[in-house]
C-alpha positions in Angstrom: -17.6 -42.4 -26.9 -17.7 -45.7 -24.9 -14.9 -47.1 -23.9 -12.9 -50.1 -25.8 -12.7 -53.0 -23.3 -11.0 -55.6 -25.3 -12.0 -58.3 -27.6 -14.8 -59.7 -24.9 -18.0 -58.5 -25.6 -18.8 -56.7 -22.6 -20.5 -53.4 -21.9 -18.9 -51.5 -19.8 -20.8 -49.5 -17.6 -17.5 -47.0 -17.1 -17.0 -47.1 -13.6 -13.7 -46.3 -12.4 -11.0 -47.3 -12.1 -12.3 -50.6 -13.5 -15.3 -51.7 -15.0 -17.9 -53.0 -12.5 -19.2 -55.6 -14.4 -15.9 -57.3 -15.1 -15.4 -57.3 -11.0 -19.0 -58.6 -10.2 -18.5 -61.1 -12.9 -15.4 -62.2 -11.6 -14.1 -61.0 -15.3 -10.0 -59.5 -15.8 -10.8 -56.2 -16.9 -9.3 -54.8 -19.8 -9.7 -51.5 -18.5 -8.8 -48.2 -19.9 -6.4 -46.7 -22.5 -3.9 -44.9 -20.4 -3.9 -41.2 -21.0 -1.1 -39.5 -23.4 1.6 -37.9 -21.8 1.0 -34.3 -20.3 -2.8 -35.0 -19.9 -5.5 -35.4 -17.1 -8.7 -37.4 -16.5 -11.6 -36.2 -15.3 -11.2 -37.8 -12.2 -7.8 -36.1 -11.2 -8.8 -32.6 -12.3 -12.2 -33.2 -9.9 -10.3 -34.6 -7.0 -10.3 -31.8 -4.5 -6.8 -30.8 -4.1 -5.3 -28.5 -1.0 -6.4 -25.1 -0.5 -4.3 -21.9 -0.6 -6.7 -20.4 1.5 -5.7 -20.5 5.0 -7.1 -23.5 7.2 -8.0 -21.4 10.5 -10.3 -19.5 8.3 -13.9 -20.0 9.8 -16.3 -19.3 7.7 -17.8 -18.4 3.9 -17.8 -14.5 5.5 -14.1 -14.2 6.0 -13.7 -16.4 2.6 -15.5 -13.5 0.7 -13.7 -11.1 2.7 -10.1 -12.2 2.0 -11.3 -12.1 -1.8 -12.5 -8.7 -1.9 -9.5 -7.8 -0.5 -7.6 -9.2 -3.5 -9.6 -8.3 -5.5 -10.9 -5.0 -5.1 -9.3 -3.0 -2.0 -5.8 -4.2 -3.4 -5.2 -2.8 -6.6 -6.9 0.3 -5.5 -4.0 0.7 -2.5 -1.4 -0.4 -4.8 0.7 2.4 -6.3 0.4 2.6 -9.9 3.8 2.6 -10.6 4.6 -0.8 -9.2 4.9 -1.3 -5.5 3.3 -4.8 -5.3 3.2 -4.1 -1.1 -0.9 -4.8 -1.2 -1.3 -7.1 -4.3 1.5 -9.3 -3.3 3.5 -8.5 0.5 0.1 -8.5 1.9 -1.7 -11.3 0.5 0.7 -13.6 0.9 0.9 -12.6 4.5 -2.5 -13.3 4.7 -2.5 -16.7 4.4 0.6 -17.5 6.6 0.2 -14.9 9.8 -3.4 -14.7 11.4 -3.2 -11.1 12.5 -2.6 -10.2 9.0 -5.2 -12.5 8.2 -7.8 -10.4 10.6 -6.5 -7.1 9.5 -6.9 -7.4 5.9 -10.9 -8.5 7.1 -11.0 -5.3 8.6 -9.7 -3.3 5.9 -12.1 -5.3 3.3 -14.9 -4.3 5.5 -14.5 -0.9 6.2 -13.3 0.1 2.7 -16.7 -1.9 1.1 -19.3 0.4 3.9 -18.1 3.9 2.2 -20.6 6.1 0.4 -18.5 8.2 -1.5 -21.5 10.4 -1.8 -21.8 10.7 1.9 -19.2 12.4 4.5 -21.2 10.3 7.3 -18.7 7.3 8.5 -20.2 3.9 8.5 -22.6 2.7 11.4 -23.5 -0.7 9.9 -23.1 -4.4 11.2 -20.2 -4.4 8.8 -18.3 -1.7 10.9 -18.7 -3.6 13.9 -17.5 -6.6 12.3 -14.4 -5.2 11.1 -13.3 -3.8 14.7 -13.9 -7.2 16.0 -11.2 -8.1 13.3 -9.6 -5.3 13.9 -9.6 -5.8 17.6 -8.4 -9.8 17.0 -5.6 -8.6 14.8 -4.1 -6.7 17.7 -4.2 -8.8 20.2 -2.7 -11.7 17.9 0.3 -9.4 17.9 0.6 -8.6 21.5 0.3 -12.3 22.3 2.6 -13.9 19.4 5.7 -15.0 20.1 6.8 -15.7 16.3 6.2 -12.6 14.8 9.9 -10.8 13.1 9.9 -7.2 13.5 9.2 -6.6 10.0 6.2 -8.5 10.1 5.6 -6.7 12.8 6.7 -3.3 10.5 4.1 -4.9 7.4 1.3 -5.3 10.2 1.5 -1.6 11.3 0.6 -0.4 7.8 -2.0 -2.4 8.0 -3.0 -1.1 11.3 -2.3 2.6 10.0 -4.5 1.6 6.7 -7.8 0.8 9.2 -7.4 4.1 11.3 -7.8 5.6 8.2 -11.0 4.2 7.2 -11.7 4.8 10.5 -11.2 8.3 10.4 -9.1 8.2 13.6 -6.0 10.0 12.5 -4.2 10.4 16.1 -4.1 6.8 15.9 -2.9 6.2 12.8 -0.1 8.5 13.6 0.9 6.3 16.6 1.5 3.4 14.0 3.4 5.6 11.5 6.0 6.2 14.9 6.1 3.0 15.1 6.3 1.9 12.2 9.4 4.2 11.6 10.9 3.3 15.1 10.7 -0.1 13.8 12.3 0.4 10.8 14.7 1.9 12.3 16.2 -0.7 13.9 16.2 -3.1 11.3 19.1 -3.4 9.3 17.2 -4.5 5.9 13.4 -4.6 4.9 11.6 -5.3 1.4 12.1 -2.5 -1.0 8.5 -2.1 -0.9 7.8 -1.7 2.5 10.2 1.0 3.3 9.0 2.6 0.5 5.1 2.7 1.8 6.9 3.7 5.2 8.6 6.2 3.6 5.3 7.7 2.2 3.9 7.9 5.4 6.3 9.5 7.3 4.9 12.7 5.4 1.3 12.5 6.8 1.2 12.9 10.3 2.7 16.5 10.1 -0.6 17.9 8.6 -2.7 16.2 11.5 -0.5 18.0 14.7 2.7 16.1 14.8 5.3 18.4 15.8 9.6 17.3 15.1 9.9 17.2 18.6 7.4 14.6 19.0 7.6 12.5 15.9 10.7 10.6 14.9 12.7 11.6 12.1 13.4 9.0 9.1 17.0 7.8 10.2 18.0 5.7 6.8 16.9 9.2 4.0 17.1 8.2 0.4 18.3 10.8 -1.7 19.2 10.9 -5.3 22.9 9.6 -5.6 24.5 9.1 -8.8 20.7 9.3 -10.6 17.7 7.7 -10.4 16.7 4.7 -12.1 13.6 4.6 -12.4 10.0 5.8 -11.6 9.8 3.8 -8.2 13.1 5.3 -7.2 12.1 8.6 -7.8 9.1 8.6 -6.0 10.5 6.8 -3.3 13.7 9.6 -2.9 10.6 12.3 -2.9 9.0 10.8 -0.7 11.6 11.2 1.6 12.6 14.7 0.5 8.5 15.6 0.9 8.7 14.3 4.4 11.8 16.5 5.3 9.9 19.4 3.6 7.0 18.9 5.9 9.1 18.5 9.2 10.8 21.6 8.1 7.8 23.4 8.0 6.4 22.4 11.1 10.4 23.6 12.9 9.8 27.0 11.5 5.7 27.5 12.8 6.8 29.0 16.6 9.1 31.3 14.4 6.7 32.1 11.6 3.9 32.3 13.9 5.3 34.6 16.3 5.0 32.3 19.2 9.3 32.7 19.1 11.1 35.1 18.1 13.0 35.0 14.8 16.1 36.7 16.5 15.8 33.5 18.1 16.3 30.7 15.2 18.4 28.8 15.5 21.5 28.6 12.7 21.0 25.2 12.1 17.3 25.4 11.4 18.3 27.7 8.0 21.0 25.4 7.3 18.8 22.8 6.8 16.5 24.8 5.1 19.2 25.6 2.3 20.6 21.7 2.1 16.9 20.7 1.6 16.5 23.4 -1.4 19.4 22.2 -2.6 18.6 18.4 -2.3 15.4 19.2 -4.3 17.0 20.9 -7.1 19.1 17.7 -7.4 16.0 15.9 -7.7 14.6 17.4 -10.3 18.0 17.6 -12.1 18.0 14.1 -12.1 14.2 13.7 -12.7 14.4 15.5 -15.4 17.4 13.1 -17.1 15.2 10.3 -16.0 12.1 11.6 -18.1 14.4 12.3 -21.3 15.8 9.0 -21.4 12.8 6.9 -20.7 9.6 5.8 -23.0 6.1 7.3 -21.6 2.5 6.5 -22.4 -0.4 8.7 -22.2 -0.9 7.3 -17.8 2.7 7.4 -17.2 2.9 11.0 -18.7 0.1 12.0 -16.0 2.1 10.4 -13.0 5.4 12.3 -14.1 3.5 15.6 -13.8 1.7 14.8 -10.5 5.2 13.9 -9.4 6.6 17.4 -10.7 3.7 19.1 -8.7 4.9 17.5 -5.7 8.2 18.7 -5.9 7.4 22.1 -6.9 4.7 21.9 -3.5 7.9 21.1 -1.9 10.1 24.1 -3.4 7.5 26.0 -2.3 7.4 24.9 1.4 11.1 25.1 2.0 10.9 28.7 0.4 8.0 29.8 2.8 8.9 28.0 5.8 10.7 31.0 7.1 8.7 34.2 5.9 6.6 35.6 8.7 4.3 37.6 5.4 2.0 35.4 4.7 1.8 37.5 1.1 5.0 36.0 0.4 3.1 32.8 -1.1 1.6 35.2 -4.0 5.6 35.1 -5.4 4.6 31.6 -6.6 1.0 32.0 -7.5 1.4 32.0 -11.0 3.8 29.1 -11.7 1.6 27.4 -9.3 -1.1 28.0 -11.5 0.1 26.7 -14.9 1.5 23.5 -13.5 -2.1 23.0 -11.9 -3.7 23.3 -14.9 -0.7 20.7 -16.8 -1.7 18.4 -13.9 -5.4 18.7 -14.6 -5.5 16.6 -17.6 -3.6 13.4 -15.8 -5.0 10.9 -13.2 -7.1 12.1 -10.9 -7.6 10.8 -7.1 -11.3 9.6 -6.9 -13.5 10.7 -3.5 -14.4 13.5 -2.2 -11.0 15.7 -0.5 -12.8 15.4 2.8 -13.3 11.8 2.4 -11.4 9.3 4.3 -11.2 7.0 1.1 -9.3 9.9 -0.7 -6.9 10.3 2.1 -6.2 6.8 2.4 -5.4 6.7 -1.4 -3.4 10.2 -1.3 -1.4 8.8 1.5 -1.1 4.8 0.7 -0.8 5.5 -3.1 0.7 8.5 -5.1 
């Protein structure tokens, strides 16, 4: 509808902010109703405004790259029942710290080159490109001077996250000890981060790490008084999971043979019996946590995969010291049936080999 410019009959030609013919015409424009409270003209929602994308970024490549990030690689890190580490902690970071910045490109473009068909690791342009971010991202951290350690802590997941997709798993165990050394020495961190830390701690045992090389979790969060939630309780197993492990890898000289058992060391079977016992505490208390609480047909299917993974653990700290490899058979049949209750929840997608499914077993549930 054309604008009303006053009791002069004058057409306006609704240029903005006033009418051009009243200016040429040396004419007082009447100009324009102002807008109703609360409302916006066309001309301020079109005005280009600042962007939340970060300045240094160079081009329309890493653009698209920090989106499918967001959009895609981080909900399929993020642990389904809430850590907000990738969907939040890391995209925030994104836009403030460069080397975050360059690592998330090199996540984006090594998780997008994946066949999950194929075993065969990427050999595209696209892998090169992301080990030039990858490569950019560490030496932005060896040269800053800014950088808190639990940035630094944040940027090492990251870091452990690209060895991963890299399939270079002696690496990413060097960031997991760092990552725990530096968490170590800081007297508070984000709830999520420890957590993800805490996750992580467990992996490294299955690729070599031995408890004489590979630091021990200092801060261990067990189940006090009882959990409070899901997060909680998978955080606490976490840790228990990651002592099960470690426990496991104490007894192999004994187990295997290589020392002998007249030889073990008392402590090493006191821990052994504190860790069973810390395990059937967790499941007490799981168990009270699963009674009072209100589960749908997904959450149901994360409570069992979390059961399975302590009964995995019950089953490790009870083996850890037989030398008859037979003995495992004693747990065969429980094994079984809660194998076939997990069967019907959420599975992990990839093949087992695959690093896409590691990365998810290890950075997710």
């Amino acid at each position: 509808m054309m604008p009303r410019k006053g009791f002069e009959k004058v057409k306006c030609d609704e240029a903005r902010p006033e009418c051009l013919r009243c200016r040429t015409s040396a004419r007082v424009c009447g100009g324009y109703r102002a807008p109703p409270p609360g409302s916006f003209s066309w001309d301020s929602l079109l005005r280009i405004r600042p962007s939340t994308i970060p300045g240094a970024v160079a081009n329309n490549a890493e653009l698209r790259g920090l989106d499918f990030f967001r959009c895609i690689v981080a909900p399929a890190l993020t642990n389904p029942l809430g850590n907000s580490f990738w969907k939040r902690t890391v995209c925030q970071l994104a836009v403030q710290e460069p080397a975050t910045r360059y690592a998330v490109l090199a996540i984006g473009s090594l998780y997008q080159q994946f066949d999950l068909s194929s075993d065969d690791p990427p050999t595209s342009n696209e892998y090169h490109l992301a080990v030039c971010y990858y490569n950019k991202a560490l030496r932005q951290v060896a040269t800053s001077e800014h950088l808190d350690a639990e940035t630094i802590l944040q940027i090492s997941i990251l870091f452990i996250c690209i060895e991963f997709l890299r399939g270079n798993a002696i690496a990413a165990i060097e960031h997991c000890r760092h990552g725990i050394h530096i968490l170590d020495s800081i007297e508070q961190t984000s709830p999520d981060t420890s957590a993800i830390i805490h996750h992580l701690s467990i992996f490294p045992f299955f690729f070599g790490a031995t408890p004489s090389h590979f630091p021990a979790l200092r801060i261990t969060k067990y189940p006090s008084n009882h959990l409070h939630d899901l997060p909680r309780a998978v955080e606490t197993l976490d840790c228990l999971m990651s002592e099960s492990t470690r426990l496991v890898r104490a007894f192999d000289p004994y187990r295997l043979g290589t020392i002998d058992m007249a030889e073990l060391p008392c402590l090493l079977k006191t821990t052994q019996h504190k860790l069973g016992r810390d395990l059937d505490t967790w499941y007490t208390k799981f168990s009270t946590l699963i009674q009072n609480s209100k589960s749908n047909n997904e959450t149901r299917g994360l409570l069992r995969i979390l059961e399975m993974r302590w009964n995995v653990c019950k089953i490790w700290v009870h083996i850890a010291s037989h030398q008859d490899e037979t003995f495992c058979d004693t747990f065969r049949d429980e094994f079984k049936r809660k194998l076939t209750r997990l069967a019907t929840g959420r599975p992990l997608t990839g093949h087992p080999s695959h690093p896409i499914y590691a990365l998810n077993a290890y950075l997710n549930i």
